[in-house]
TISE-817558 format. One line per field, with one value per residue (C-alpha): residue number from 1; x, y, z. Coordinates in nm, 3 decimals. Example, Ala and Ser with C-alpha at 12.3 -4.5 7.8 and 13.67 -1.06 7.14 Angstrom:
<kelums>
i c(1_2) $
x c(1.230_1.367) $
y c(-0.450_-0.106) $
z c(0.780_0.714) $
</kelums>
This chain:
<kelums>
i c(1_2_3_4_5_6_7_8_9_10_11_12_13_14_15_16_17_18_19_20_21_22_23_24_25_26_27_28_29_30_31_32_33_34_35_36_37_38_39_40_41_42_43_44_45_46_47_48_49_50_51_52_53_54_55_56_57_58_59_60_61_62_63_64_65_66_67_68_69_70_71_72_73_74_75_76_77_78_79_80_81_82_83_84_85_86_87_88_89_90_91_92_93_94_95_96_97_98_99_100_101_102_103_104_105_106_107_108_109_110_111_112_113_114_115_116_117_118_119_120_121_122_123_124_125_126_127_128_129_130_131_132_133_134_135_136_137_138_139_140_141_142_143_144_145_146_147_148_149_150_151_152_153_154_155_156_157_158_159_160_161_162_163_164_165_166_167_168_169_170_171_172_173_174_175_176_177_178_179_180_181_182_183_184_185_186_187_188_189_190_191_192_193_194_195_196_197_198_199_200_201_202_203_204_205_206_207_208_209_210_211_212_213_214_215_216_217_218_219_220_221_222_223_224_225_226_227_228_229_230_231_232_233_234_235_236_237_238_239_240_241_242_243_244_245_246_247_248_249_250_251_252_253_254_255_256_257_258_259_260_261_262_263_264_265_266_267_268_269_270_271_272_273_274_275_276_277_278_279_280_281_282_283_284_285_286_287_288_289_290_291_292_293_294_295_296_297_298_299_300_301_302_303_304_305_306_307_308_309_310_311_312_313_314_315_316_317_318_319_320_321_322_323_324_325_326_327_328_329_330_331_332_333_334_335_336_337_338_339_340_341_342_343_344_345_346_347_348_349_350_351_352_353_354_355_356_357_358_359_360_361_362_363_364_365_366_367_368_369_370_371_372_373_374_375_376_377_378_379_380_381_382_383_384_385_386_387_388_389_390_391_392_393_394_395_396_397_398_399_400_401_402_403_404_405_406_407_408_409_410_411_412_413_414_415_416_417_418_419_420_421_422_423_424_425_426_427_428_429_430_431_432_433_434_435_436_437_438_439_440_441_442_443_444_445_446_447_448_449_450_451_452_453_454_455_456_457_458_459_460_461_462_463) $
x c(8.290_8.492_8.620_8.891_9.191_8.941_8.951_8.655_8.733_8.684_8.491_8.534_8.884_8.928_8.994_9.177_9.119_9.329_9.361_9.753_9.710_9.527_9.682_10.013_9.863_9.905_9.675_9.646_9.485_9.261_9.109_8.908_9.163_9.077_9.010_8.716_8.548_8.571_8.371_8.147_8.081_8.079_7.817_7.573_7.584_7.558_7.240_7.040_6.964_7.061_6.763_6.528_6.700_6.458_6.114_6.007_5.773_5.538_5.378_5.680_5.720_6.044_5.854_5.594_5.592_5.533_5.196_5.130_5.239_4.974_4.700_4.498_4.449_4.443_4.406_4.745_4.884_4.757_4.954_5.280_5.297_5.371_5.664_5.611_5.433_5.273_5.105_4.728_4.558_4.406_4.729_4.937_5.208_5.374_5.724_5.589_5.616_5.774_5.852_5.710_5.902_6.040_5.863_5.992_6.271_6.617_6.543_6.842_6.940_7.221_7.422_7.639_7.712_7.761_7.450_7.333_7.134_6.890_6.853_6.609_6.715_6.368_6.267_6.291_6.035_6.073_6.343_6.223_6.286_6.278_6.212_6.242_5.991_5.668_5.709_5.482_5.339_5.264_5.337_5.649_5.821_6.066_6.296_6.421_6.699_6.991_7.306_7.613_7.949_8.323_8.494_8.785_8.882_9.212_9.371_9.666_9.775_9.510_9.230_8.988_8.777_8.482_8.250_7.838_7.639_7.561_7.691_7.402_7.534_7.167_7.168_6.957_6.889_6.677_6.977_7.352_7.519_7.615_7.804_7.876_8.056_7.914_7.737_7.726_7.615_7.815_7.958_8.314_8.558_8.945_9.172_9.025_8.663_8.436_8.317_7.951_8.010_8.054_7.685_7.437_7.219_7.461_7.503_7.339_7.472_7.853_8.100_8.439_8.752_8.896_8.628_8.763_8.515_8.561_8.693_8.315_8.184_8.487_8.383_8.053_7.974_7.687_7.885_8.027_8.394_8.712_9.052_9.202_9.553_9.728_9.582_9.369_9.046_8.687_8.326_8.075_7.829_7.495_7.244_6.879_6.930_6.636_6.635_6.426_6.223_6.299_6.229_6.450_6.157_5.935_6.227_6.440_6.756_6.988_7.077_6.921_6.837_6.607_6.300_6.531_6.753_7.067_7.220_7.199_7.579_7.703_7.778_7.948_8.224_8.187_8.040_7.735_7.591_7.762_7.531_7.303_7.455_7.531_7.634_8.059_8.057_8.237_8.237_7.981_7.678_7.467_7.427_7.178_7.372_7.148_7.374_7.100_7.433_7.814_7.942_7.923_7.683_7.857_7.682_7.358_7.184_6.858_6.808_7.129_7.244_7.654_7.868_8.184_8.420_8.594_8.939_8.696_8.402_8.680_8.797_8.448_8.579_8.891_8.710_8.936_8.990_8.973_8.725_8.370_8.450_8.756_8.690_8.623_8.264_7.900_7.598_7.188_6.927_6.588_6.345_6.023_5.888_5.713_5.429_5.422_5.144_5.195_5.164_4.992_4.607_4.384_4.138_3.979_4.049_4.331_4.500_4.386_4.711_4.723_4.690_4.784_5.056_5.047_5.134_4.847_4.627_4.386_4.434_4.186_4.113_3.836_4.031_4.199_4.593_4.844_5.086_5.346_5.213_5.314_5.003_5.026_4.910_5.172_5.433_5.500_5.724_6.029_6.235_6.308_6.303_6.646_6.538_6.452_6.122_5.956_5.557_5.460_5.058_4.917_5.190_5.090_5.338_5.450_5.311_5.096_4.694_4.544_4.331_4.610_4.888_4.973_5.319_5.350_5.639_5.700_5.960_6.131_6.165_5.908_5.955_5.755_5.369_5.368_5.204_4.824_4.729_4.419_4.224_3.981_3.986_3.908_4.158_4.325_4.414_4.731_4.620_4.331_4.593_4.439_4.831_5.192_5.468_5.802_6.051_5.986_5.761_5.407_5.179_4.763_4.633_4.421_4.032_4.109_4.167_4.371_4.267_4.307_4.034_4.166_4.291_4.595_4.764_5.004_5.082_5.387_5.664_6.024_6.310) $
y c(0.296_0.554_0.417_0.526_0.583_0.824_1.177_1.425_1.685_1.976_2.260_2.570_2.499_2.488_2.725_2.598_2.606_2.326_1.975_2.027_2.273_2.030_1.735_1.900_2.157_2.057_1.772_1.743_2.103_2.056_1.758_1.638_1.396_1.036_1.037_1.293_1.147_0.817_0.964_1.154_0.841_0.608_0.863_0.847_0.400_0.471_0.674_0.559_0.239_0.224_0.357_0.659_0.973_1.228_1.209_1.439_1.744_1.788_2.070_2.343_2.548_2.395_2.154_2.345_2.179_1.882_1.958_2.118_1.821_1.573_1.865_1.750_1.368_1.269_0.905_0.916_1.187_0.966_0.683_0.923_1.033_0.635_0.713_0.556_0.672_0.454_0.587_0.637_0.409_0.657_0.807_0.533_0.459_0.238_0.399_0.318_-0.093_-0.223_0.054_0.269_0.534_0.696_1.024_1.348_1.554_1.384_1.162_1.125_0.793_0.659_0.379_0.214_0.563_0.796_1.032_0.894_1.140_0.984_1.238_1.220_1.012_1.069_1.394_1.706_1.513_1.130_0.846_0.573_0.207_-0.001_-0.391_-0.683_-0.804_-0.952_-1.368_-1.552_-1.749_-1.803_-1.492_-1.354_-1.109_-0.856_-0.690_-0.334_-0.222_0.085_-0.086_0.148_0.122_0.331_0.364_0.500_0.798_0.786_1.130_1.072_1.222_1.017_1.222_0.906_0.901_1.078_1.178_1.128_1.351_1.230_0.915_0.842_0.642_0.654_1.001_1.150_1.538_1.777_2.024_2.013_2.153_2.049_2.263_2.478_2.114_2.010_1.649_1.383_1.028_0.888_0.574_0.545_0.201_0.179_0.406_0.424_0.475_0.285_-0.095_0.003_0.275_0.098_0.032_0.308_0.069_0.116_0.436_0.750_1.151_1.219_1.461_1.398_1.493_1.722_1.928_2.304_2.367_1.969_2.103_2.225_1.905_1.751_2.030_1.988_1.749_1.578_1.378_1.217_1.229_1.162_1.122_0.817_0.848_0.767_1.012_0.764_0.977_0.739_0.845_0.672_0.555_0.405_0.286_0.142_-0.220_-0.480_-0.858_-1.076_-1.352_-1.308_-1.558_-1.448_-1.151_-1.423_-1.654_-1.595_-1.644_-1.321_-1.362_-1.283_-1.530_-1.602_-1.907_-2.156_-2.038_-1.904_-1.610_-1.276_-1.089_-0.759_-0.558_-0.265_-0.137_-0.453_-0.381_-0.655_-0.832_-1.176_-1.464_-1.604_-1.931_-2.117_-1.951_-1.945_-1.989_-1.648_-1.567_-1.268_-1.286_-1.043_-1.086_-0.869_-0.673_-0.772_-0.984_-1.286_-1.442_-1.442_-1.426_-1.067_-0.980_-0.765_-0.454_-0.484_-0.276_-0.452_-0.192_-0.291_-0.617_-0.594_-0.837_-0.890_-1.098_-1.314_-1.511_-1.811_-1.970_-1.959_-1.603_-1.409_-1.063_-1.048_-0.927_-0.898_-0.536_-0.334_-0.630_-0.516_-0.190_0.032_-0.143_-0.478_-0.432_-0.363_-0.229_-0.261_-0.129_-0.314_-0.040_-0.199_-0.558_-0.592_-0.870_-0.944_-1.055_-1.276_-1.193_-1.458_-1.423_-1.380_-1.701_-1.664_-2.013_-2.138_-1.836_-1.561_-1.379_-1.322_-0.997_-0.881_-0.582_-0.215_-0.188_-0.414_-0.192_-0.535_-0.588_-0.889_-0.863_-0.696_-0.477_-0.336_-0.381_-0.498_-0.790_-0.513_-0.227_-0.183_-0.043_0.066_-0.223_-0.414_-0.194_-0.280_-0.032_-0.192_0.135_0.128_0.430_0.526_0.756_0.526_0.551_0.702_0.584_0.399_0.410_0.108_-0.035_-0.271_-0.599_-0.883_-1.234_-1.394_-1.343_-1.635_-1.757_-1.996_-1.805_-1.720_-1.553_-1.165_-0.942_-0.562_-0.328_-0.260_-0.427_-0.265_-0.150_-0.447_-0.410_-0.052_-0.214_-0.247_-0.486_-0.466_-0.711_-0.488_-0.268_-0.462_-0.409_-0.779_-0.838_-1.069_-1.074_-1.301_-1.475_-1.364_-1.265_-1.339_-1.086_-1.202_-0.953_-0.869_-1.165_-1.133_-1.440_-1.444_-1.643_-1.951_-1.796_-1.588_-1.612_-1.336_-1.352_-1.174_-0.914_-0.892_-0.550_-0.661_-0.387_-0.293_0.055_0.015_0.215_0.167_-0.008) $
z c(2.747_2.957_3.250_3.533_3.256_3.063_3.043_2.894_2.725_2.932_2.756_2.915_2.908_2.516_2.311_2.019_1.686_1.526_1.594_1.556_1.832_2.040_2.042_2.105_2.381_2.786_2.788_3.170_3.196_2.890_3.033_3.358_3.534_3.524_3.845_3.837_3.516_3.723_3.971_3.739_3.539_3.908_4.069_3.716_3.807_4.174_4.154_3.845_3.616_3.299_3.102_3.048_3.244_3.138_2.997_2.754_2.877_2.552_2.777_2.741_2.487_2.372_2.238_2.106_1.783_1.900_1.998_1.697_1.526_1.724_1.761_1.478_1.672_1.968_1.981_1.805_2.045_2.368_2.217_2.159_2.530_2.575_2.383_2.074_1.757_1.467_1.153_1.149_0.901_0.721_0.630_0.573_0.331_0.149_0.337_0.665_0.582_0.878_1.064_1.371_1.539_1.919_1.912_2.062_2.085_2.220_2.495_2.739_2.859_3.121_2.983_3.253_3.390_3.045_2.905_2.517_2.381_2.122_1.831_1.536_1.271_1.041_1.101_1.352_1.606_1.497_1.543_1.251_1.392_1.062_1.153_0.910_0.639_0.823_0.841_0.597_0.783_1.192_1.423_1.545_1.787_1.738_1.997_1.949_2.157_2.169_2.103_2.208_2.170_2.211_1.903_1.843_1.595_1.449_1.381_1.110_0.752_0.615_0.743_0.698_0.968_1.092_1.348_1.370_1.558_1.914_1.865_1.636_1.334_1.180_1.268_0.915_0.944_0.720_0.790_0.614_0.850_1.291_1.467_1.155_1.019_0.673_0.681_0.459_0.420_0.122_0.147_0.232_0.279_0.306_0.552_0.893_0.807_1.053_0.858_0.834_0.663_0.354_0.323_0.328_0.508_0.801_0.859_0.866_0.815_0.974_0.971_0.787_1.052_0.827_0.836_0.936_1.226_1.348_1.691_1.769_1.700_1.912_2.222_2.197_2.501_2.378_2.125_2.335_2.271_2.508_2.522_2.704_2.872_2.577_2.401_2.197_2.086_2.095_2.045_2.260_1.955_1.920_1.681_1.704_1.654_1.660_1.728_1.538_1.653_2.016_2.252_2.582_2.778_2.850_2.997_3.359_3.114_3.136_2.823_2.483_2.241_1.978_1.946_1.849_2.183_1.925_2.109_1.964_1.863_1.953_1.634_1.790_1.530_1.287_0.968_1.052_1.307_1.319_1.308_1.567_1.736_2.050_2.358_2.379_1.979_1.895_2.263_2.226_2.397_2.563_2.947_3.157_3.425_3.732_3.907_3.881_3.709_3.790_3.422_3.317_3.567_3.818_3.761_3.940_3.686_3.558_3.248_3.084_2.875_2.795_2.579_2.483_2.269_2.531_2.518_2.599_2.852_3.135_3.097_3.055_3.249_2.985_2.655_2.313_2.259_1.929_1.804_1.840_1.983_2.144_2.486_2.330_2.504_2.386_2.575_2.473_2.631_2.551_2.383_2.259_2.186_1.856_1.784_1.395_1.135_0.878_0.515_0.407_0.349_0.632_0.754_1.040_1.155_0.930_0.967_1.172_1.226_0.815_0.653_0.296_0.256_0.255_-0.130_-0.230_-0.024_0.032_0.394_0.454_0.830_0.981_1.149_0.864_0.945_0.735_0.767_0.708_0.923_1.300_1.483_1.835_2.046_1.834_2.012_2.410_2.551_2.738_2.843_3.193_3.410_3.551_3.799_4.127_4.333_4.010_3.988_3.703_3.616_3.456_3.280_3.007_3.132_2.855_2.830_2.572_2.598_2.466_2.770_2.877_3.017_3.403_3.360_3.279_3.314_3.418_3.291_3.635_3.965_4.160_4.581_4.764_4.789_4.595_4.297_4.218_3.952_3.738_3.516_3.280_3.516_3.811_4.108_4.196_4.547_4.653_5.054_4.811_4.601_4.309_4.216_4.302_4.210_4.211_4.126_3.775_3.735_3.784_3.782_3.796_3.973_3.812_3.883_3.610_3.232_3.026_2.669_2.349_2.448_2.812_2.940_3.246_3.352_3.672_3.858_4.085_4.211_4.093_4.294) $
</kelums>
């Protein structure tokens, strides 16, 4: 990520129209110095999280379509404004197995100090977030997060190396054309061509460097492309990455790991995601930036996880560059948290969290959902707010329902006794111990049960 030997490229200073020209033009007046993007980047960490910078306003007319797009149902339009967006049953296909979607135009997040703009990747309005196959049998959670990385672009005679719109490398457009540079989405190995881009499941559209017009994609800012001191170009990058069988929200662990507590990899530049293991195997891990934790938690941002391949368990601040990613570093931001059905036949006792698939258009359950299908109480939004002080209305918090359970969570630490908690819409009162919050942690009392049917949610104003 750009740091204090970074330089933007300065826009209103550029008016070149060749890379040759460029690269060999006065670089210190084409640029912002490395000590103003420092500050740039250093005021963006000062003042906000990591997370959601600016909410979508579906009530301008710059997003007109969008409410043309939802105007025909509003149960399904209530449900976008959280964010998220899951096909109605009644028009359900078999292309929507296993997948729900971020609705809206871009949404603008702060990651460790730079702007990501999410783009579409689906359609003009949708970002499609494609999860695994259901499991067969018992239940299962799935964790979506933004994954971003800096990767470098190499410039040589080659010419093998490219640039994706935004930083999105899932970025999938109706249009052929950004910035008046042509797109594609071929696959491509060999030269300097990123690793994932050898497998159309790992990319999306890009633009090829030798493109003539590739200088407007290179000045446009919101691709997020810089120059470091020694003249090294890298494009901040991202994709939409998820994390099966999670186990780590419901835990006061940092870290991220699955049921069987194997730690989750960065992928960053690597063609895959290494495999799930132990926690110094590979030296990767991903560490929430709260400062709960020495190792890799010196950022005392709560909306951010960062990892790193490390020389080893002593040296966890010295990451292997030009591994995972130009910096040798890796950033996620937690997204959504998915609760699966199995796809084995329904039975109400035997196996009540079965359902049969889309494509055999039998679901089984009452209800009517699929094993396959991700409805919109599946979906529990995890994006934090950046902004500070911001009011949150009746959150839905994490934690299983089944009657048993005492132990929620909320998205973001909350400013002492601003929340208000509610059980079916019943206000709880702490002065009565009905609750306890602790930090992020929220705990009912033992008068009252939480079940399946139960409706617990929590208003509070952000840290």
């Amino acid at each position: 990520m750009p740091d204090a030997n970074t330089r933007g490229l300065r826009l209103e200073q550029m008016s070149v129209s060749s890379l040759d020209q460029f690269f060999t033009s006065d670089i210190q007046n084409l640029m912002l110095s490395a000590g103003e993007h420092r500050a740039r980047v250093q005021f963006k960490k000062d003042m906000f999280k990591s997370g959601l910078l600016m909410p979508v306003d579906y009530s301008n007319t710059e997003n007109q379509g969008v409410q043309e797009f939802f105007a025909t149902n509003n149960e399904i339009k209530n449900k976008y404004y959280e964010g998220f967006y899951t096909r109605p049953k009644l028009s359900l296909t078999i292309s929507d197995a296993n997948k729900f979607y971020i609705a809206g135009k871009p949404h603008k997040f702060n990651v460790n100090g730079v702007e990501i703009y999410l783009s579409s990747n689906d359609s003009e309005f949708l970002n499609s977030i494609v999860l695994p196959p259901p499991p067969v049998t018992g239940t299962r959670q799935d964790k979506v997060v933004l994954e971003v990385w800096a990767e470098e672009i190499i410039f040589d005679v080659s010419n093998s190396d490219v640039i994706f719109p935004y930083g999105n490398t899932q970025y999938n457009s109706q249009d052929n054309a950004f910035n008046d540079c042509v797109l594609s989405n071929q696959n491509l190995f060999g030269g300097n061509f990123p690793a994932y881009l050898a497998n159309s499941q790992g990319h999306g559209q890009y633009v090829l460097i030798n493109d003539p017009n590739i200088m407007r994609m290179i000045l446009d800012p919101v691709h997020n492309i810089f120059v470091d001191i020694n003249n090294r170009v890298f494009q901040v990058r991202y994709r939409i990455a998820t994390l099966e069988n999670e186990l780590s929200h419901t835990a006061e662990s940092p870290y991220l790991f699955d049921i069987q507590h194997l730690y989750y990899r960065p992928q960053g530049q690597l063609a895959n995601r290494p495999a799930r293991g132990i926690q110094y195997e590979n030296f990767g891990i991903f560490v929430r930036q709260d400062g709960s934790y020495e190792v890799c938690s010196y950022e005392h941002d709560s909306g951010l996880y960062k990892a790193g391949w490390f020389v080893d368990e002593e040296s966890p601040l010295q990451p292997i560059t030009n591994e995972i990613s130009y910096d040798g570093e890796v950033y996620a931001i937690p997204l959504a948290l998915v609760f699966r059905r199995n796809s084995t036949p329904y039975e109400p006792v035997l196996n009540p969290n079965g359902a049969g698939l889309i494509a055999s258009g039998i679901s089984g359950r009452d209800d009517g959902l699929y094993a396959d299908q991700v409805f919109i109480d599946d979906v529990i939004n995890l994006v934090q707010m950046a902004q500070r002080n911001v009011f949150i209305p009746k959150e839905k918090p994490t934690g299983l329902l089944n009657g048993f359970n005492k132990t929620f969570y909320i998205r973001n630490l909350p400013v002492a006794g601003s929340e208000h908690v509610f059980l079916n819409g019943q206000l709880l009162d702490n002065q009565e111990l009905d609750y306890t919050l602790e930090g992020r942690k929220l705990i009912i009392s033992n008068n009252y049960e939480v079940g399946p049917n139960d409706k617990l949610r929590v208003s509070y104003i952000t840290k």
